[in-house]
DOPA-393384 format. One line per field, with one value per residue (C-alpha): x, y, z. Coordinates in pm, whole numbers. Layout:
<sites>
c1: X / ...
c2: Y / ...
c3: Z / ...
</sites>
This chain:
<sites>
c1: 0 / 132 / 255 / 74 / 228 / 324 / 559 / 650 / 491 / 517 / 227 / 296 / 105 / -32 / 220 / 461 / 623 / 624 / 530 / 568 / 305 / 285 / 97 / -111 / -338 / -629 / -615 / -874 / -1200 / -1467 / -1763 / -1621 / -1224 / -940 / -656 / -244 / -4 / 346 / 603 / 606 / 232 / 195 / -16 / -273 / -309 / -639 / -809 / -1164 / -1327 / -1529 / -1388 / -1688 / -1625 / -1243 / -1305 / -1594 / -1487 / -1681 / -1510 / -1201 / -1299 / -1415 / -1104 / -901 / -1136 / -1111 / -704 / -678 / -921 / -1125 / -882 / -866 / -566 / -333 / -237 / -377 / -31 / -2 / -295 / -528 / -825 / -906 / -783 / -613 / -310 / 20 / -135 / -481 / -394 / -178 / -462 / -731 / -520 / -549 / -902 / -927 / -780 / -807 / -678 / -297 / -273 / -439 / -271 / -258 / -67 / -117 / -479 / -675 / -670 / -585 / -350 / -455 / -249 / -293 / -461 / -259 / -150 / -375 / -690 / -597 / -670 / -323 / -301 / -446 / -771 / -991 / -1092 / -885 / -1063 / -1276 / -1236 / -1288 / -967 / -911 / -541 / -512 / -899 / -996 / -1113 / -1439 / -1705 / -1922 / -1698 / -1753 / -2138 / -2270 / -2303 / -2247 / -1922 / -1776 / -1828 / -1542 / -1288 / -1028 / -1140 / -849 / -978 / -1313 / -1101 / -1398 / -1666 / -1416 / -1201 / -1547 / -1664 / -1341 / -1394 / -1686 / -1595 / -1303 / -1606 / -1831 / -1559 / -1457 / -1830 / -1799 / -1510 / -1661 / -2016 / -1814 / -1633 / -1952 / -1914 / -2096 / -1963 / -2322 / -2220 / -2139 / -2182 / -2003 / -1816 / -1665 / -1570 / -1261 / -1204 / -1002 / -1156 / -804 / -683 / -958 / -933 / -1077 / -1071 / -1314 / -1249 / -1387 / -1336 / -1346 / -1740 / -1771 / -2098 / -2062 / -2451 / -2484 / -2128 / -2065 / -2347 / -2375 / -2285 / -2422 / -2722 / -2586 / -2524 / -2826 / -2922 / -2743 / -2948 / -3164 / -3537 / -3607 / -3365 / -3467 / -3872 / -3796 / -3521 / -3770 / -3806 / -3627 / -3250 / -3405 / -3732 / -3803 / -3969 / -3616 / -3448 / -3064 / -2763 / -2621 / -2526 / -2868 / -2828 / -2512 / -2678 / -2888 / -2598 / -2393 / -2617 / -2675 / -2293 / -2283 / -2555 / -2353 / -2071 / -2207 / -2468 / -2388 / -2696 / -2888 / -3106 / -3405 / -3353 / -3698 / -3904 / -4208 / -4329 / -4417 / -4595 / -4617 / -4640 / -4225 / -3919 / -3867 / -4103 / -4099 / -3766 / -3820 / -4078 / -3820 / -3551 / -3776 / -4095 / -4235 / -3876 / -3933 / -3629 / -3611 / -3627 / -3900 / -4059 / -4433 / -4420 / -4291 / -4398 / -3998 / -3883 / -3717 / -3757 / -3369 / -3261 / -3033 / -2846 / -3060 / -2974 / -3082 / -2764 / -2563 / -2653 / -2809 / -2638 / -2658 / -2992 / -3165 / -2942 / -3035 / -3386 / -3374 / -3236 / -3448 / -3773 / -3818 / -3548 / -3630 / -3854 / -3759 / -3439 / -3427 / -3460 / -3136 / -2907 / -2537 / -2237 / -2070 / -2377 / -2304 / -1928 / -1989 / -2239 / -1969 / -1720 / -1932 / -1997 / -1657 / -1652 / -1895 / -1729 / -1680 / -1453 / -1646 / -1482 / -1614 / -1240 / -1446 / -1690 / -1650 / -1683 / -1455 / -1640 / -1969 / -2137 / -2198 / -2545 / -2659 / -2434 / -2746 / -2771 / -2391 / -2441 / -2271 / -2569 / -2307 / -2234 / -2477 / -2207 / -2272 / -1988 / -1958 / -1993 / -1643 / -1573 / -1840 / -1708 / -1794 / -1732 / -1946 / -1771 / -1883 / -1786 / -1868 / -2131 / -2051 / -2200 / -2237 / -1951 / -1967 / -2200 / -2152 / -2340 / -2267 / -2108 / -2019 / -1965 / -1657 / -1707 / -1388 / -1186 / -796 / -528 / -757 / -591 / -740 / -634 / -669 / -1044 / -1094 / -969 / -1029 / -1328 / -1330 / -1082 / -1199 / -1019 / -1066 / -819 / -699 / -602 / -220 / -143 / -280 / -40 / -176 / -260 / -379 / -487 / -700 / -573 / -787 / -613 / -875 / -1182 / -1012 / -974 / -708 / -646 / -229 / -119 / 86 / 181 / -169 / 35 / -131 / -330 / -505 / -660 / -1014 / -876 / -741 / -357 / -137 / -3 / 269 / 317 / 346 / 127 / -207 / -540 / -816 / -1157 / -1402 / -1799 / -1930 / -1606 / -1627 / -1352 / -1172 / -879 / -643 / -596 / -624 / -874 / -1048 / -1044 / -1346 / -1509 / -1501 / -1768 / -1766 / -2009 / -1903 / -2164
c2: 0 / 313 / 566 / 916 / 1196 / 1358 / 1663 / 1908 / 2257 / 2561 / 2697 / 3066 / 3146 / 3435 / 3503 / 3481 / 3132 / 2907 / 2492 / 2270 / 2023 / 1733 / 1803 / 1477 / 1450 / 1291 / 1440 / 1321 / 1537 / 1584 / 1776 / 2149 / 2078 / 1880 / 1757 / 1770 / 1689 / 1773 / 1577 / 1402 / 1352 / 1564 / 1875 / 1845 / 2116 / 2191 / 2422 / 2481 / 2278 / 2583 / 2943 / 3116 / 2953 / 3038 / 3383 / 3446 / 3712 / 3533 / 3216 / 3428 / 3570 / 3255 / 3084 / 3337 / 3378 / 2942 / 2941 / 3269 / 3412 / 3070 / 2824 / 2545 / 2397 / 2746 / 2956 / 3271 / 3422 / 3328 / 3426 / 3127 / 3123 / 3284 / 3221 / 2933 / 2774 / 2587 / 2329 / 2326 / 2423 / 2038 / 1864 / 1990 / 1971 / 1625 / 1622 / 1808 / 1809 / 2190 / 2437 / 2576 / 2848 / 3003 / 2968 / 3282 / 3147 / 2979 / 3044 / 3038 / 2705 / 2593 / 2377 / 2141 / 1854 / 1499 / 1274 / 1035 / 738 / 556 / 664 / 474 / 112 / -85 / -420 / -628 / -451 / -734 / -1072 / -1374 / -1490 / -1132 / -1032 / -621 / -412 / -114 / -51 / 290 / 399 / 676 / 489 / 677 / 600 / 377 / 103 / 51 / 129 / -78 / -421 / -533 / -376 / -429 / -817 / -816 / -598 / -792 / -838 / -626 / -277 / -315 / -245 / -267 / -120 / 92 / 181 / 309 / 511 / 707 / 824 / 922 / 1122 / 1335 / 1399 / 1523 / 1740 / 1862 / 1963 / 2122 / 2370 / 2471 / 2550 / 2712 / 2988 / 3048 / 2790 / 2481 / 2228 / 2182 / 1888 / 1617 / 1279 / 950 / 1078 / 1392 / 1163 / 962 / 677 / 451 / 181 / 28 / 356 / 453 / 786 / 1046 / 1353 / 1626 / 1674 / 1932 / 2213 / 2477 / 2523 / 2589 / 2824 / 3159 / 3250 / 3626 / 3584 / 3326 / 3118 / 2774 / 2617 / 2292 / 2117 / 1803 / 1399 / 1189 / 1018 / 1298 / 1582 / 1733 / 1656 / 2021 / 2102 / 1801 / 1921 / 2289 / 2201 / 2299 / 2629 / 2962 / 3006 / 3369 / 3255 / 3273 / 2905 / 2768 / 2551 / 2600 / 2387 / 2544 / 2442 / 2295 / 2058 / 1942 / 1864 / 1626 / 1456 / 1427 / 1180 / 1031 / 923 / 837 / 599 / 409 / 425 / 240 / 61 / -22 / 88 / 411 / 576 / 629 / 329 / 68 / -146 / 132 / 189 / 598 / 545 / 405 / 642 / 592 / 485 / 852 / 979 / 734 / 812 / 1148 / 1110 / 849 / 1111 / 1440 / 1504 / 1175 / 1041 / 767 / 685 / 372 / 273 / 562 / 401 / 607 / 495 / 201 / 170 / 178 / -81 / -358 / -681 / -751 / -505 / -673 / -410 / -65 / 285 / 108 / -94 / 202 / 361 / 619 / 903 / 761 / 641 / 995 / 1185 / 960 / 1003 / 1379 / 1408 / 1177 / 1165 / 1568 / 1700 / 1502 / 1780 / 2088 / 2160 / 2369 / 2035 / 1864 / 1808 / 2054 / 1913 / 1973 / 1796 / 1503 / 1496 / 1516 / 1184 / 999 / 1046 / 980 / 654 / 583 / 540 / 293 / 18 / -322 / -564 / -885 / -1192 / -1401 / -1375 / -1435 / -1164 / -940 / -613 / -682 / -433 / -283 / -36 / -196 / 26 / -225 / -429 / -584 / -830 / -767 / -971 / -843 / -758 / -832 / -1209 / -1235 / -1364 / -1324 / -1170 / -1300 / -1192 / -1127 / -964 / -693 / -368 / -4 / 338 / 626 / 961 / 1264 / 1616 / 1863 / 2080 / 2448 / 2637 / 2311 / 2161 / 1819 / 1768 / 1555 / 1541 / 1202 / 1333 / 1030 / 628 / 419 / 34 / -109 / -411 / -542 / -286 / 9 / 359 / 598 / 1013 / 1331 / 1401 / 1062 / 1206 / 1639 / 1801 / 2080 / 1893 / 1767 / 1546 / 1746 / 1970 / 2157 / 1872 / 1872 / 1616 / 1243 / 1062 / 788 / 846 / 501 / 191 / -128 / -441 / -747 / -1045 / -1320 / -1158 / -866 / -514 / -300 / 79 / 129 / 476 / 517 / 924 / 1079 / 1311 / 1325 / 1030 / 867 / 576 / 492 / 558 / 884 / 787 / 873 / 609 / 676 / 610 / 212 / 154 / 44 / 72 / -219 / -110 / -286 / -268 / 28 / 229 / 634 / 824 / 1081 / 1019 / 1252 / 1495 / 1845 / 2057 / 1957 / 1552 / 1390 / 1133 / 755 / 520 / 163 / -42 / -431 / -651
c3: 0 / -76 / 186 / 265 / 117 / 432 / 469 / 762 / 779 / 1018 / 1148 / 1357 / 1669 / 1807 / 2001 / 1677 / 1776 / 1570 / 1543 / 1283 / 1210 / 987 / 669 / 520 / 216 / 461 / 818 / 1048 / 988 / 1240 / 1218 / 1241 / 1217 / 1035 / 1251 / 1221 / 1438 / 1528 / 1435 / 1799 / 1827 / 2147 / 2014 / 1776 / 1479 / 1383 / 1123 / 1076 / 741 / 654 / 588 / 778 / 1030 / 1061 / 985 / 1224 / 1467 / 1756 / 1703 / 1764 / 2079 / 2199 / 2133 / 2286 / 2587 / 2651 / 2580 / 2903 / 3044 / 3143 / 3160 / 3446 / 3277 / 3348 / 3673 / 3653 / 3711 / 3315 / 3225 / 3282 / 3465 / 3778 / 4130 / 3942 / 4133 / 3973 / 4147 / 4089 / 3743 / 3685 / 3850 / 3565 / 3294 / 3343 / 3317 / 3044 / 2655 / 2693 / 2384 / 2456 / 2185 / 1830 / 1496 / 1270 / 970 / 755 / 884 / 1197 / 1401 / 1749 / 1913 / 2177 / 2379 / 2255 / 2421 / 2679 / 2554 / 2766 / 2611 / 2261 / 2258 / 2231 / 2004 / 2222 / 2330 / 2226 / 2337 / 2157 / 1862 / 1845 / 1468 / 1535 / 1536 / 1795 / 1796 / 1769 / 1870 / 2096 / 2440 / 2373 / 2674 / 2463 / 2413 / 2774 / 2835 / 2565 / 2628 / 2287 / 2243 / 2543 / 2579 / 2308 / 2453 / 2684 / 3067 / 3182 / 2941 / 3140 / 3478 / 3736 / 3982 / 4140 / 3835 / 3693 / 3971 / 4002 / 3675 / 3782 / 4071 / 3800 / 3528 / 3828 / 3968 / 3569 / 3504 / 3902 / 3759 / 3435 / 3597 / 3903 / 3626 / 3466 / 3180 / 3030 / 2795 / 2541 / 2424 / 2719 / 2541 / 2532 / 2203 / 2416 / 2718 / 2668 / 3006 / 3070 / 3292 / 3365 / 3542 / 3668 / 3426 / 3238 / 3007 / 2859 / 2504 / 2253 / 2495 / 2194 / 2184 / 2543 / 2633 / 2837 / 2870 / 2732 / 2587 / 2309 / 2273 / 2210 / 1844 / 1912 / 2074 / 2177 / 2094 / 2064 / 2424 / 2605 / 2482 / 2738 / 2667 / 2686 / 2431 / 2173 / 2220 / 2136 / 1841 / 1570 / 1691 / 1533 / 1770 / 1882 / 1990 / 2319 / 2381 / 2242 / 2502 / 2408 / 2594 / 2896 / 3251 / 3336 / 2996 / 3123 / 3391 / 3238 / 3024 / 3325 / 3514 / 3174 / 3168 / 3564 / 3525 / 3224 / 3398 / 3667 / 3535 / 3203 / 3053 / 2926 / 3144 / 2903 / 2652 / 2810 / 2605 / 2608 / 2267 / 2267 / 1919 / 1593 / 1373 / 1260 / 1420 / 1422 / 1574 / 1909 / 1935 / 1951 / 2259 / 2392 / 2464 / 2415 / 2539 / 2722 / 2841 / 3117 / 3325 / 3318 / 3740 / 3762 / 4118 / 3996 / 3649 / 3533 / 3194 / 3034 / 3260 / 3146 / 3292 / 3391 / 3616 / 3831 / 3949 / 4031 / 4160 / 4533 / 4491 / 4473 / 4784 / 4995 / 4820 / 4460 / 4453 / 4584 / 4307 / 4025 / 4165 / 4155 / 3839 / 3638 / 3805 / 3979 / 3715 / 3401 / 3293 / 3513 / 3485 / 3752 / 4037 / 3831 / 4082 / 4030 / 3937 / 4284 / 4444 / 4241 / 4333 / 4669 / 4660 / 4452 / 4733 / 5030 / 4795 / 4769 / 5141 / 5137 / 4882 / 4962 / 4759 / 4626 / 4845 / 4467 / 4255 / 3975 / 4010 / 3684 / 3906 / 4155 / 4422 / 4523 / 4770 / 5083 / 5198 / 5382 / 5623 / 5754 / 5383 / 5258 / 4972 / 4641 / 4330 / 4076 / 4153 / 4448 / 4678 / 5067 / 5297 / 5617 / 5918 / 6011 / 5715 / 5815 / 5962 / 5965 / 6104 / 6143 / 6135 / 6369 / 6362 / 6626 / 6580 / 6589 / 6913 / 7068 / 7311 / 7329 / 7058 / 6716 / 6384 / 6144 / 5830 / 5696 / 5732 / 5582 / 5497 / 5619 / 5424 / 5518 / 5375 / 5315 / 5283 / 5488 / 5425 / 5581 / 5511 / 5683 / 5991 / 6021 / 5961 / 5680 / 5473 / 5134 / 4905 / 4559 / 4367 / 4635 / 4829 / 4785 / 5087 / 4945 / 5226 / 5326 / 5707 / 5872 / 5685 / 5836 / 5939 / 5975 / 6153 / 6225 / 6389 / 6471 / 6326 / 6361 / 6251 / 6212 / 6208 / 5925 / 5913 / 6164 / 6369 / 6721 / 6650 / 6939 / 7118 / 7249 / 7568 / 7468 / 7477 / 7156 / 6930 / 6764 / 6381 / 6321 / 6633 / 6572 / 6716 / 6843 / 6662 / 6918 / 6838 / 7003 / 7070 / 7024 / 7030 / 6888 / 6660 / 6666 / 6921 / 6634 / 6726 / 6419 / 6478 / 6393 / 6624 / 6499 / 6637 / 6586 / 6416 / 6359 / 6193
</sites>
């Protein structure tokens, strides 16, 4: 087969640097842009397909408004976005594939980072004996939420329960900091979304057609299945009239649950066995994801549900269950009762707290929230625990104005060699992207029937009986014991719950 022709070209910035880029005869062409890259593959060079586009003056000023002035991915001390640290601005940057720079000459374009190596698929992506090639494919989110797809990708791509809801807790907190500076994606979807199951990672792409209500406006209305309902039922209308619904933060709102539930679930939210009507294929599908969309574990209506659910939102938890319920049910069609982005983070990490590994070495998800320690039987494989293995702690934080009085903010499943951090420990600390300290504080032990807690760095760190233990000393966690555990003014109160 006969090579590309390929040559090197320079490309000059706005800034009047220069990068070279790889010209080819067929670049990769989405719907608004063609793609180069530099000669090492670690920018991407991109120029718009059609001239209005690259010489429309608010494309300009949206471009240079996402590469400073709103950027997560850059301090502000270089011009990035707001109140942005060094620090905060590494920790977004990888979350996001966010533009670096505009291109002047040899036209207007962008340049954004390449995606990590470990969103491509590598040779051996696929089950033995599966004829479908993926070296080389974007790891977009489908691949992994549709159960047709992802029955041929190896075991080891799918990663597991846990791998999948850490992505979940980075998109949550990624949506967070665009809706925090004012900003909305418009086009959240399982195309936009790149994961990696095996890491336990993920990263916003198509950053460039971000919306700034009253500002820039959005270009887009979405990705079938992830389009808000109120945006697909007022599509027909003229963009200036009033009734149109266009995507904005509430939107995102609805396409971010959309992705958390396939994440977890493996399924779409909306896509039952309810026929809306017969008129065309077209038509139903439109009320499907428009108008009459039915979530699909609605507990008033359950016309779309299918008969093998056998893992629901109630297997996820307290926290999981009420968001899912809110967003789908009260928020389906008021956007206004969606739960935020930061609302959703903070569920995800209180859920974190409450995973259990599967004791079943064959069970394909490998972990699952533990709600109820009462039946602590695993809905993936349906294997039991046993009693031993049972263990949890509530945490307590004093309430302000009150000496000597606690409020629960929280509860931790326990399991043998769990990490446990900072925000485990002291009230008012938070494990997001200000978090710089991620040491490792304590971890569990369990050694027959008993559980241990081993301080492992907890300066000040103390007993039941309220005597220190120094780091590499550990700590008997009997049923019923309260106590502080760490002597900082801000220590929160463990209590012990076995069984």
């Amino acid at each position: 087969m006969a090579k590309k022709n390929q040559h090197i070209e320079k490309a000059i910035l706005m800034n009047d640097t220069e990068i070279e880029y790889v010209l080819t005869d067929n670049p990769p062409r989405g719907g608004m842009k063609h793609t180069y890259f530099t000669p090492d593959r670690k920018f991407a060079i991109q120029f718009f397909n059609k001239e209005e586009d690259a010489e429309n003056p608010q494309m300009h000023s949206r471009l240079e408004n996402i590469v400073g002035l709103y950027n997560p991915t850059l301090a502000e001390e270089y011009g990035g976005a707001m109140g942005n640290t060094k620090e905060t601005a590494a920790y977004f940057a990888n979350l996001f594939c966010w533009p670096v720079a505009l291109i002047k000459y040899p036209e207007f374009g962008v340049v954004c980072p390449t995606y990590p190596p470990n969103f491509f698929f590598g040779k051996h992506a696929v089950k033995s004996g599966v004829n479908l090639d993926m070296a080389g494919k974007d790891k977009k989110s489908r691949w992994f939420t549709s159960r047709a797809i992802s029955k041929c990708l190896a075991d080891d791509e799918c990663g597991n329960f846990q791998t999948m809801l850490r992505l979940s807790i980075s998109l949550a907190r990624a949506v967070r900091r665009l809706h925090t500076a004012g900003l909305s994606h418009s086009d959240l979807s399982s195309n936009n979304v790149l994961i990696d199951p095996k890491t336990g990672t993920c990263v916003v792409i198509d950053i460039d057609s971000l919306v700034v209500p009253g500002v820039f406006p959005p270009e887009v209305a979405g990705t079938k299945g992830y389009i808000a309902p109120e945006v697909l039922e007022t599509m027909d209308l003229p963009f200036d009239d009033p009734g149109r619904k266009l995507p904005c933060a509430t939107t995102d709102l609805f396409a971010l649950p959309v992705l958390l539930y396939e994440y977890l679930l493996k399924r779409h939210p909306l896509d039952g066995p309810k026929i809306y009507t017969t008129t065309s294929t077209e038509d139903d599908e439109y009320m499907q994801y428009g108008p009459m969309a039915t979530f699909i574990e609605n507990p008033h209506d359950t016309s779309n549900r299918p008969d093998d659910l056998q893992v629901t939102i109630h297997d996820l938890g307290p926290y999981l269950e009420k968001m899912f319920l809110q967003a789908f049910v009260e928020g389906m069609h008021d956007p206004e009762k969606r739960p935020t982005a930061a609302q959703w983070e903070k569920a995800l990490v209180k859920t974190w707290d409450l995973l259990q590994p599967c004791p079943n070495s064959n069970c394909k998800a490998k972990w699952f929230v533990l709600h109820d320690v009462r039946n602590p039987v695993c809905p993936h494989c349906g294997t039991r625990l046993r009693a031993d293995d049972v263990i949890h702690v509530r945490l307590k934080k004093p309430m302000r104005g009150r000496k000597g009085q606690w409020q629960q903010t929280g509860e931790i499943n326990l399991y043998d060699n769990m990490p446990l951090f900072k925000w485990h420990f002291l009230a008012n600390v938070y494990p997001d992207e200000k978090m710089q300290d991620r040491t490792m504080q304590a971890y569990i032990s369990h050694q027959g029937s008993e559980w241990y807690l081993v301080n492992n760095a907890l300066e000040g760190m103390l007993s039941p009986k309220g005597n220190l233990v120094p780091i590499g000393q550990a700590v008997w966690l009997r049923n019923g014991e309260m106590f502080p555990t760490s002597n900082q003014q801000d220590a929160l109160l463990m209590e012990v719950v076995k069984g």
